[in-house]
C-alpha positions, 0 to 999 in steps of 0.5 A: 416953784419956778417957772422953769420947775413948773414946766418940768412937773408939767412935762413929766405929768403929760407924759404919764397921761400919755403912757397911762393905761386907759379904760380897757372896758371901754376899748376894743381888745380885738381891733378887727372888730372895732373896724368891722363896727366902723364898716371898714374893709379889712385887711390881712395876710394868710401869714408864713413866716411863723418865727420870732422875726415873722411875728415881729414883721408882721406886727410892724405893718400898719397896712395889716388889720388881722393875722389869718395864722394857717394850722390847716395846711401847715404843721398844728404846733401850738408852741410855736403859736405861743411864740408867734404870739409872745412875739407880736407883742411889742412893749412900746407899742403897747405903752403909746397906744395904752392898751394891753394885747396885740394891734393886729388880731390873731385868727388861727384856722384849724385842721379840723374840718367841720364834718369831724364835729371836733373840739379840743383844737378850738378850745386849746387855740383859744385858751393860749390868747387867740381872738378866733377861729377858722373853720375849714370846709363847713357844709351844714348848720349843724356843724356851725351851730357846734363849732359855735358852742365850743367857742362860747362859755356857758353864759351866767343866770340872766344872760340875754343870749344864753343860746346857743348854750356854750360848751367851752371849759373854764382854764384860759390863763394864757389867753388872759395874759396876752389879753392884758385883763383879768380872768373875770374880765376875759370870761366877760369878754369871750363871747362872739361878736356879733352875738354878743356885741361886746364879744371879742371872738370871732368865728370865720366859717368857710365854705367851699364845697357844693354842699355848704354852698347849698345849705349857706342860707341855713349857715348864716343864720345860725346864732354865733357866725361872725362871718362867711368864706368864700374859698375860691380854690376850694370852690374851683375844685369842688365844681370840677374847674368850672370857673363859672360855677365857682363864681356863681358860688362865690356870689351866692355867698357874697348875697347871703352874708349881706343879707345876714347882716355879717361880713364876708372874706375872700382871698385876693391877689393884685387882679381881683382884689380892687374888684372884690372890695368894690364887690362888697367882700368886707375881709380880704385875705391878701398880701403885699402889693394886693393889700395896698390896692385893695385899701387904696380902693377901700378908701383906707 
């Protein structure tokens, strides 16, 4: 073989490595969870533009860490989450980085508010491809020890976390496409994180009203939570426009999931996010201008 030849065969062999998938069971699926493991600061938008072009937008902003894709405020249309999603992926992104699914995590807040115990949204949601779910308005631990259980797949004999018992029904043959594994593989890998630490779901319970901040010590401590909400316009509204009271809350929040051992979210704007971040708040809802300086002050 010359040695012309020699470095072409060289050539084309670095750039099938390159583009070779790795080891999946060796990644993170859901990138925000591997930046909540390297205790980042994380950062996405409550995101509007829901047409191919948004989707293909959003998933183009290196700046962003997740998608917080708005089902409760906004009409509940699975099909056109389906293409939202669908969009996001992007082949040649997908082959350079050689690792199946998305680079920004899907987290999708239902209508539903925790007081109406409900089920089959959490699990359509999650059966087309979604890495988790926000709760809207959750006020006690019984109502986040359920949304819990409709997230989790009853676990297999000999399972070290077989609580809380999962009650989600087998049939997610979507989700395992835009995963990029197969079905044993993904009924292995949704579970919640960090109840599992492999688990690659995520749950965000908001709390924003009187009663949930009451009985927020009793929420953290449920087995399954990923992470709190602090919801300051809900809170604002719920102590009357007191900003003082809301803030309290706020605070109180931020205290019970540091000392849980789970992030805590908040929405953001340019005035507050620099001080939200410098506060503790690990999942900033924010966008634009907002999500540059509050990386800037995350060290990101």
């Amino acid at each position: 073989m010359t040695r012309s030849r020699r470095w072409v065969v060289a050539g084309l062999m670095l750039m099938v490595a390159c583009a070779a998938p790795r080891d999946v069971g060796a990644q993170r699926l859901n990138p925000m969870i591997a930046l909540l493991e390297a205790g980042e600061t994380v950062f996405g938008p409550i995101w509007g533009d829901k047409s191919p072009n948004g989707a293909v937008a959003v998933s183009r902003n290196n700046e962003l860490d997740y998608i917080f894709y708005d089902m409760e405020h906004a009409p509940f249309d699975i099909p056109e989450m389906r293409t939202f999603m669908q969009f996001l992926l992007d082949p040649g992104r997908i082959l350079r980085r050689g690792q199946p699914g998305w680079e920004r995590t899907v987290l999708v807040r239902i209508p539903a508010y925790g007081r109406e115990l409900n089920q089959w949204m959490i699990k359509n949601i999650l059966d087309q491809g979604a890495h988790g779910i926000i709760t809207p308005h959750i006020e006690t631990a019984e109502q986040a020890l359920h949304v819990v259980r409709s997230m989790r797949y009853p676990q297999r004999v000999g399972a070290t976390d077989m609580e809380p018992a999962g009650q989600r029904g087998s049939g997610a043959g979507n989700a395992t496409r835009f995963w990029g594994v197969g079905g044993g593989d993904y009924l292995a890998k949704a579970d919640l994180w960090p109840l599992d630490p492999d688990g690659e779901l995520l749950v965000m319970i908001q709390i924003e009203n009187q009663l949930g901040v009451a009985n927020v010590e009793e929420i953290a401590r449920v087995p399954g939570v990923s992470m709190l909400m602090a919801a300051p316009s809900d809170l604002g509204m719920a102590y009357g426009g007191d900003g003082e009271a809301a803030e309290r809350a706020i605070q109180r929040i931020l205290a019970v999931s540091k000392a849980a051992g789970i992030p805590c979210a908040i929405t953001a704007s340019v005035r507050d996010v620099e001080r939200r971040v410098q506060e503790g708040f690990r999942v900033i809802i924010a966008s634009g201008e907002a999500v540059t300086i509050g990386r800037r002050a995350a060290g990101r």
